[in-house]
DRENROMI-160349 format. One record per residue: residue number from 0; residue in three letters; x, y, z of N, C-alpha, C in turn. Coordinates in nm, 3 decimals, padded with zeros to 5 digits. Example, Ala and Ser with C-alpha at 12.3 -4.5 7.8 and 13.67 -1.06 7.14 Angstrom:
2
(0,"ALA",(01.319,-00.569,00.780),(01.230,-00.450,00.780),(01.320,-00.330,00.780))
(1,"SER",(01.285,-00.225,00.708),(01.367,-00.106,00.714),(01.290,00.003,00.787))
This chain:
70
(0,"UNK",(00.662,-00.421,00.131),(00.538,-00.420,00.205),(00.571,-00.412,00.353))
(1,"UNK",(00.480,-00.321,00.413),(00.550,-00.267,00.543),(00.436,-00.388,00.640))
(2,"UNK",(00.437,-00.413,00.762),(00.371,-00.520,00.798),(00.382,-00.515,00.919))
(3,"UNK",(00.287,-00.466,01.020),(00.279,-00.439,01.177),(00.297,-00.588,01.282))
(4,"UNK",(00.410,-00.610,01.341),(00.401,-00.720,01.414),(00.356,-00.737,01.544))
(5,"UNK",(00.396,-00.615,01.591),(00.331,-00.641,01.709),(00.354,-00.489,01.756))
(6,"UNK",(00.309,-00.443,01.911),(00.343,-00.345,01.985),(00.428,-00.363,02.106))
(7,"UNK",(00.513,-00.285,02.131),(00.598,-00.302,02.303),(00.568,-00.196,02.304))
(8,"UNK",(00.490,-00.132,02.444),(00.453,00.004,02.506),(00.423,00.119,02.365))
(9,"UNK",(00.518,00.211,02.348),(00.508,00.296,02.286),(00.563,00.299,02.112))
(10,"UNK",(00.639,00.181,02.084),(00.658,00.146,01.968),(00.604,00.025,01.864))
(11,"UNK",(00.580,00.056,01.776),(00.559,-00.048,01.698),(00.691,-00.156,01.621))
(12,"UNK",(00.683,-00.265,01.607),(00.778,-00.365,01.565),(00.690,-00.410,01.395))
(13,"UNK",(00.767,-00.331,01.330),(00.729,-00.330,01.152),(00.845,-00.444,01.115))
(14,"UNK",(00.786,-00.533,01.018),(00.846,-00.613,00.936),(00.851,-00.528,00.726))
(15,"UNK",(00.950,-00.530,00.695),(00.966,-00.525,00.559),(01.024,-00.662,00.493))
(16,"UNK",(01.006,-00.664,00.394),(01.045,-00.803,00.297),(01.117,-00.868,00.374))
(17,"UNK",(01.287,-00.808,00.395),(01.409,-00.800,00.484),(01.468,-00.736,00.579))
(18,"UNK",(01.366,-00.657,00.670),(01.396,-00.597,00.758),(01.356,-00.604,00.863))
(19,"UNK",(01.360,-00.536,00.971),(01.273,-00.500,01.107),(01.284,-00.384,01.150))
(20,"UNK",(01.186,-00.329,01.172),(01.211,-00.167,01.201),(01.115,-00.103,01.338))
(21,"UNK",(01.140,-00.023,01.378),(01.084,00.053,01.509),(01.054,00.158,01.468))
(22,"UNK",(00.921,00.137,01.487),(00.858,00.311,01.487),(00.794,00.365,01.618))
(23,"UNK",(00.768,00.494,01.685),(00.686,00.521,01.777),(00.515,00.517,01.694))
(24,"UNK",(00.467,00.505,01.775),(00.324,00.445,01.786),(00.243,00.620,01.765))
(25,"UNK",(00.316,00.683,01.767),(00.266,00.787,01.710),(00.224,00.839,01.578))
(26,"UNK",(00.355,00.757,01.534),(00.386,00.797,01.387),(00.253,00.684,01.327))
(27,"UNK",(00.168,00.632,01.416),(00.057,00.535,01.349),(-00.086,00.554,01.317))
(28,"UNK",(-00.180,00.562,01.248),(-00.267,00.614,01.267),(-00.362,00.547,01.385))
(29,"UNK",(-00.443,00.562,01.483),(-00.488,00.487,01.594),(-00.562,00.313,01.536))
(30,"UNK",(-00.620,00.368,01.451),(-00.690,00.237,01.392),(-00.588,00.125,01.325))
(31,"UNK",(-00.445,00.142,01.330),(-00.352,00.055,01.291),(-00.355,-00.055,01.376))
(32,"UNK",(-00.367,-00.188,01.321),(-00.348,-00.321,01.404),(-00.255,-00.429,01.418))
(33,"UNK",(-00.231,-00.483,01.522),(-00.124,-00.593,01.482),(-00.124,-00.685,01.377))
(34,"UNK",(-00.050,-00.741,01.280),(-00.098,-00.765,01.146),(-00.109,-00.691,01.056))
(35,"UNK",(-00.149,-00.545,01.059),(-00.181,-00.500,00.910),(-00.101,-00.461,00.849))
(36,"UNK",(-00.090,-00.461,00.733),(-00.012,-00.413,00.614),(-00.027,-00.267,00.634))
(37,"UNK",(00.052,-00.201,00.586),(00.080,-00.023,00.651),(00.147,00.059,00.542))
(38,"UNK",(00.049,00.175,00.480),(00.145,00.235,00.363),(00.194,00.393,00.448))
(39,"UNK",(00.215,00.464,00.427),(00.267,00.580,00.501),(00.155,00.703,00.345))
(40,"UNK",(00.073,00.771,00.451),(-00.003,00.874,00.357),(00.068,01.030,00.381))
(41,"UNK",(00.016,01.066,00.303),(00.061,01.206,00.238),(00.118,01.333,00.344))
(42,"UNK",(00.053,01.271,00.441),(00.072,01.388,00.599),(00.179,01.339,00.674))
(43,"UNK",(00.238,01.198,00.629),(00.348,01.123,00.726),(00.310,01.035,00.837))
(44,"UNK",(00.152,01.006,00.824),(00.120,00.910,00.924),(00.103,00.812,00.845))
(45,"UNK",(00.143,00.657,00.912),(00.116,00.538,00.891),(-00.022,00.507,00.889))
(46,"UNK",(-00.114,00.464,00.769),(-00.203,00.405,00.754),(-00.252,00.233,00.709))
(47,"UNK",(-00.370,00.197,00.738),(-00.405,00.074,00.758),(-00.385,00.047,00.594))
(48,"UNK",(-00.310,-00.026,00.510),(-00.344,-00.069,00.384),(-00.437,-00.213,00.404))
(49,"UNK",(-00.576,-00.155,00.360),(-00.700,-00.307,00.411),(-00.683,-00.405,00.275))
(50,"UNK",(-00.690,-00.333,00.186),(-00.629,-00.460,00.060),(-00.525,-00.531,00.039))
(51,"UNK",(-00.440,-00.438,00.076),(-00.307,-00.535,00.130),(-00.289,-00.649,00.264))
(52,"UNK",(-00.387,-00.573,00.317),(-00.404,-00.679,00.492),(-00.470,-00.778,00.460))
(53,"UNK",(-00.591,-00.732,00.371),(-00.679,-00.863,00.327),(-00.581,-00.997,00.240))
(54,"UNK",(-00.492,-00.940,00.158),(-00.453,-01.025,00.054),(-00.338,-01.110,00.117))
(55,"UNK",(-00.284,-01.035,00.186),(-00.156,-01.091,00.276),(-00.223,-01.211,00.419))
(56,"UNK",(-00.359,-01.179,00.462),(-00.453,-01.286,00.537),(-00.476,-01.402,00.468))
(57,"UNK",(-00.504,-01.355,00.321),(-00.607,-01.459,00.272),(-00.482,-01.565,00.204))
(58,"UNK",(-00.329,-01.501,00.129),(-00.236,-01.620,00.125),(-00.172,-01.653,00.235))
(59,"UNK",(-00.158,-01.625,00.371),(-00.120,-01.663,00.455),(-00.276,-01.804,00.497))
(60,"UNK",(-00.352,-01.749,00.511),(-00.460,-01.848,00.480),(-00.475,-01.971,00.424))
(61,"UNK",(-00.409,-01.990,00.308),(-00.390,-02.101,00.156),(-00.258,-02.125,00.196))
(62,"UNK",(-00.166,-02.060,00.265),(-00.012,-02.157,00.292),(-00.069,-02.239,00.409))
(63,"UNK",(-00.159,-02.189,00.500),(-00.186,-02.299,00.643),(-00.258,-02.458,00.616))
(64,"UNK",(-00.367,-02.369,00.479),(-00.448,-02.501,00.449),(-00.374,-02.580,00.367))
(65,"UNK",(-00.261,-02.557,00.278),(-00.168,-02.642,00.229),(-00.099,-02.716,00.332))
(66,"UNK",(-00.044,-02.697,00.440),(00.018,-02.740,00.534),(-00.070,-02.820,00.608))
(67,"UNK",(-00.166,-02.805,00.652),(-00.242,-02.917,00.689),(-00.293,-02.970,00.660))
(68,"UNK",(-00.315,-02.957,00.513),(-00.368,-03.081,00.418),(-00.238,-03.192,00.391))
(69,"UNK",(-00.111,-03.183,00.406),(-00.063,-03.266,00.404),(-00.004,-03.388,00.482))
């Protein structure tokens, strides 16, 4: 799962399971956000995966409220 961390100027800073990777901000589609989950579509641009962004929010979500419930 590819996973947008942040931006510096013209590149993006992608997380994989075990990796870190640099892409130009080109290769993104504009509506890509910090945070989202990112599949690569058929033309070679990086797109927003929203079910994946949602699902990856919502257990990141349930690990915080575990943590502060204790």
């Amino acid at each position: 799962m590819l996973t947008v961390d942040r931006f510096e100027e013209d590149k993006a800073v992608i997380f994989d399971d075990d990796r870190q990777m640099i892409i130009g901000r080109d290769k993104l589609s504009p509506d890509v956000k910090e945070g989202d989950v990112i599949i690569i579509s058929d033309s070679g641009v990086y797109i927003p995966d929203n079910a994946g962004t949602e699902r990856t929010r919502k257990d990141n979500l349930g690990l915080l409220q575990k943590l502060l419930n204790k």
